[in-house]
N, C-alpha and C positions, 0 to 999 in steps of 0.2 A: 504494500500500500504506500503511495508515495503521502510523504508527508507535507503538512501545509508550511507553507514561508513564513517564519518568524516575522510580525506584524511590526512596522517602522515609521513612526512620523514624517511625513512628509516636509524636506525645505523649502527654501524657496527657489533655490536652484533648479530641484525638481519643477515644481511647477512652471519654470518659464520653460522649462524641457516640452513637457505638455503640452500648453500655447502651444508652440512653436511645430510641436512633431504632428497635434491634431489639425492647424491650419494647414499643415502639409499634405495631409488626405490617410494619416497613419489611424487605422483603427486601433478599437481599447485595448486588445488583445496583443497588438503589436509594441504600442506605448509601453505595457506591462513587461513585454521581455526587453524591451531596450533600458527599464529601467528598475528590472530584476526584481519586480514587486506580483503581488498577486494582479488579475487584471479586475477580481470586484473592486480592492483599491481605488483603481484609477475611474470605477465606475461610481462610485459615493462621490467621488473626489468630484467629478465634473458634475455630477447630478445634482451638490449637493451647495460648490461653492462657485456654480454659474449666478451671471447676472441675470435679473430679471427679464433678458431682452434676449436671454438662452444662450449671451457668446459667455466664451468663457474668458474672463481674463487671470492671470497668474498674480496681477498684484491684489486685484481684489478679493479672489481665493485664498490667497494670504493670510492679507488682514480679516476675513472673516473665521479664518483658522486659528491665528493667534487670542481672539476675541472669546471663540470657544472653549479653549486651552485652560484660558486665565481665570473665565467660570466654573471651568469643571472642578475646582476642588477649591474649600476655604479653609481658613483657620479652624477649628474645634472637629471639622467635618463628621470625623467618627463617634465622638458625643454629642453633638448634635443631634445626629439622626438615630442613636439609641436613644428613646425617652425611657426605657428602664435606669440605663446608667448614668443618662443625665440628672433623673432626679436621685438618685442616691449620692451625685457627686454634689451638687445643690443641697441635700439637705444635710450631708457633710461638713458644708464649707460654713452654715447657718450654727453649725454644732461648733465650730471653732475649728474645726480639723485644718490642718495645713494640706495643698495640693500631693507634698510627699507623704504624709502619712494615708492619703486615704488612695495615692499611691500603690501602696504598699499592704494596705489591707484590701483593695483590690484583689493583688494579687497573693496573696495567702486565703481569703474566704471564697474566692470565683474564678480563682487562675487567669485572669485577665491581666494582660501587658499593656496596661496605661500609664504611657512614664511619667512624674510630675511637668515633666516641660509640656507636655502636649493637653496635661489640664489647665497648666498656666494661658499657653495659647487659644487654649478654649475660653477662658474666664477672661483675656484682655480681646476678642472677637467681639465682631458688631453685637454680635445674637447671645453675648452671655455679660456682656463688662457690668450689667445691674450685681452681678457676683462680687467682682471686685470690691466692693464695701467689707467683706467678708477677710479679706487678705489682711495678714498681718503690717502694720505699717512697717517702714524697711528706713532708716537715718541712713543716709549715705556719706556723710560729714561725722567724724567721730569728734566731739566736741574736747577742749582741751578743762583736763580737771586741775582744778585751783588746790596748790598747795597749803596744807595746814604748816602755821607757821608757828602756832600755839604749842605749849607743849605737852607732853603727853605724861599720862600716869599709870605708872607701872600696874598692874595686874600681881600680887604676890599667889606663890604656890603653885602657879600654872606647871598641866603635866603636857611637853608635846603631843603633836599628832602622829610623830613616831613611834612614839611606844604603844599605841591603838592597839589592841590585837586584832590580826586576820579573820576570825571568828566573831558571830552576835549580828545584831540587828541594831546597824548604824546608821544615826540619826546626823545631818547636819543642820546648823540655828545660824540664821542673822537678825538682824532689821534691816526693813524696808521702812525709808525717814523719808517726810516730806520734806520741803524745799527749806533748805538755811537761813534763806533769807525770811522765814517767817517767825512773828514771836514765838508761836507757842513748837511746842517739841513732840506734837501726835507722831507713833510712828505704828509701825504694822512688825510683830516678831513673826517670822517666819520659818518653819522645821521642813525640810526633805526627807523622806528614808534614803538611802543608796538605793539600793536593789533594785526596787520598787518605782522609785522617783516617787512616791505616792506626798501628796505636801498638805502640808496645814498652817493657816496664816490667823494670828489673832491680832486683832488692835489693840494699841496699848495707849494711855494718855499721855506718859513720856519718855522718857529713855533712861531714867533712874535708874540703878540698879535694884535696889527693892522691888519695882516695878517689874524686873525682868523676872526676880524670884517667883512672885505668884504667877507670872505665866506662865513658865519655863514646869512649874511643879502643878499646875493645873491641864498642861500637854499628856505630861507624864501620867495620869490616873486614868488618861482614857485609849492610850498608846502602848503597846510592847516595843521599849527602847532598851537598847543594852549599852548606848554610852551617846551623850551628843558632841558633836567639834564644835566650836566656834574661831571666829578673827579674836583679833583680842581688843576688845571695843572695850570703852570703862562701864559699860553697861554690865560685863559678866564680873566684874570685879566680886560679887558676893557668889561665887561658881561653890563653892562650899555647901554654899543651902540648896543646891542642885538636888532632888535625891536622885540621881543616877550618876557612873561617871562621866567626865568632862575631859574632854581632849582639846588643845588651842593648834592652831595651823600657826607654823612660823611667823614672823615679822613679811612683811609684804609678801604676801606667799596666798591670795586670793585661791589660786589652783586648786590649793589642796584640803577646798570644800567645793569640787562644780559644781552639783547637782544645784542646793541652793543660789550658787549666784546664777547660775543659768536659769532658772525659772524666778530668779529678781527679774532677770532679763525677759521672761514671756511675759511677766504680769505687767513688766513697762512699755512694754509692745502691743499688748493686746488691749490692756483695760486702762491703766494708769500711765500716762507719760511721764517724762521727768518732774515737769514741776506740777503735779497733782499736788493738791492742801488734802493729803488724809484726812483732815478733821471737818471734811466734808462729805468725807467718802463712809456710809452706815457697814457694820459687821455684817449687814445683811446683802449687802452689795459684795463684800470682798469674798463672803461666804458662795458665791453665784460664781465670780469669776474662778475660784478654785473649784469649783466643782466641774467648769469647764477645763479647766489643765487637767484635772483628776478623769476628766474619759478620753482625753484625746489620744491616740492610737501613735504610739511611740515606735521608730524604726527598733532603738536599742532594747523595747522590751518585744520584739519581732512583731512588730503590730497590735499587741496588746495596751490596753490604756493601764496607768500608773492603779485605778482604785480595783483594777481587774487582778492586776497582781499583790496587791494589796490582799484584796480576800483571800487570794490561795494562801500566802503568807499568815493569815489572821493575825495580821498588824492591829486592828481593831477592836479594842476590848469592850464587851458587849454592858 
């Protein structure tokens, strides 16, 4: 059985071929072997991008080529025209999900290869940018941080974050402070699990250390923690009345807590910008946005959300 010719875009070279061979008296069948294509080809080709007036011209066949070319595929095309998958990636993006995470849970709960670029392309497309509301804001300028010039006070007793043991259920602590420049000193203390990422954020009226005490030991009675890290902020200066143990990360050594500064960093992205006034912001608002970090569908926990792995862990004391 002979096989059919691998099917080829026609240039434009070809077409002036065309013209040229058809005003010559060369039938389609002929045109076809001179120009080593099938001859249905060359039979759409002239049926299809003839003038009105039945001649055919090569440049105008062109340009109504090219014209077709350009419509035939758009941005999102393939979400698009799935309304299954469009409204799951839609009411994904409404949940807070990032394009890579839902991603990535695509493809673990339906084996579908949707890579985040081509959700992004979908979502900045004529037919979806209503989406783009959804996306997390993006700084493209990293703003320069003002050095404390004040001096600092030691912290006594601290045990580093080196001697942490490899084993337990480890907890990291900072605050989330509103803006300096305001009187008062509202801030938000905030816990991560490692493992888990699973997070808890409480408001606080100031940044006292007393203050940190009742929250820090009010976390503690509803959490299975086996030791928290902190910076060494003068807030934990009473780490003593902690009842669990306390680990401090080095002198400028932010690293070696990510988990909580990375999700400092979601909560500043998604709900809180930098200079949010906390003491406007209700427990019952902060209590919303972490509950959306707590489902959202994390690469590092394989597509699992933070409160997902949380209950396999039974972090949660009932």
């Amino acid at each position: 059985m002979q096989k059919n010719k691998k099917y080829k875009h026609l240039t434009k070279i070809d077409r002036d071929e065309i013209e040229i061979l058809k005003n010559k008296g060369y039938n389609q069948t002929e045109i076809a072997n001179i120009l080593k294509v099938d001859k249905s080809t060359i039979s759409r080709e002239i049926n299809k991008r003839k003038k009105k007036n039945g001649i055919y011209d090569s440049k105008v066949a062109h340009h109504k080529a090219m014209i077709k070319r350009s419509n035939s595929k758009y941005q999102g095309m393939k979400i698009e025209k799935d309304k299954i998958l469009k409204n799951f990636i839609e009411k994904a993006l409404k949940e807070k999900q990032s394009p890579e995470a839902i991603s990535g849970r695509l493809k673990k709960e339906f084996n579908l290869n949707i890579s985040h670029t081509s959700i992004y392309k979908w979502i900045y497309s004529s037919n979806a940018q209503r989406n783009a509301k959804y996306l997390c804001f993006k700084r493209y300028k990293r703003k320069k941080q003002k050095k404390n010039k004040g001096k600092r006070e030691m912290i006594k007793d601290l045990v580093s974050i080196d001697f942490r043991p490899k084993e337990g259920i480890h907890w990291e602590g900072d605050l989330f402070v509103s803006p300096s420049k305001l009187k008062h000193s509202v801030s938000a203390a905030l816990f991560v699990e490692q493992q888990s990422q699973y997070i808890q954020v409480f408001k606080t009226k100031n940044r006292k250390a007393q203050t940190m005490v009742r929250v820090v030991n009010s976390f503690l009675k509803k959490h299975k923690v086996s030791d928290i890290s902190f910076d060494r902020g003068i807030e934990n200066k009473y780490h003593k009345k902690f009842k669990t143990n306390v680990y401090f990360c080095n002198p400028r050594a932010p690293w070696e807590k990510p988990h909580v500064e990375n999700n400092i960093g979601l909560l500043r992205k998604w709900f809180f910008p930098k200079n949010t006034d906390l003491s406007k912001i209700s427990q019952k608002n902060i209590n919303l946005a972490v509950n959306i970090l707590n489902n959202k569908w994390r690469k590092s926990l394989d597509y699992k959300s933070p409160l997902e792995v949380a209950k396999e862990m039974k972090l949660i004391k009932k």
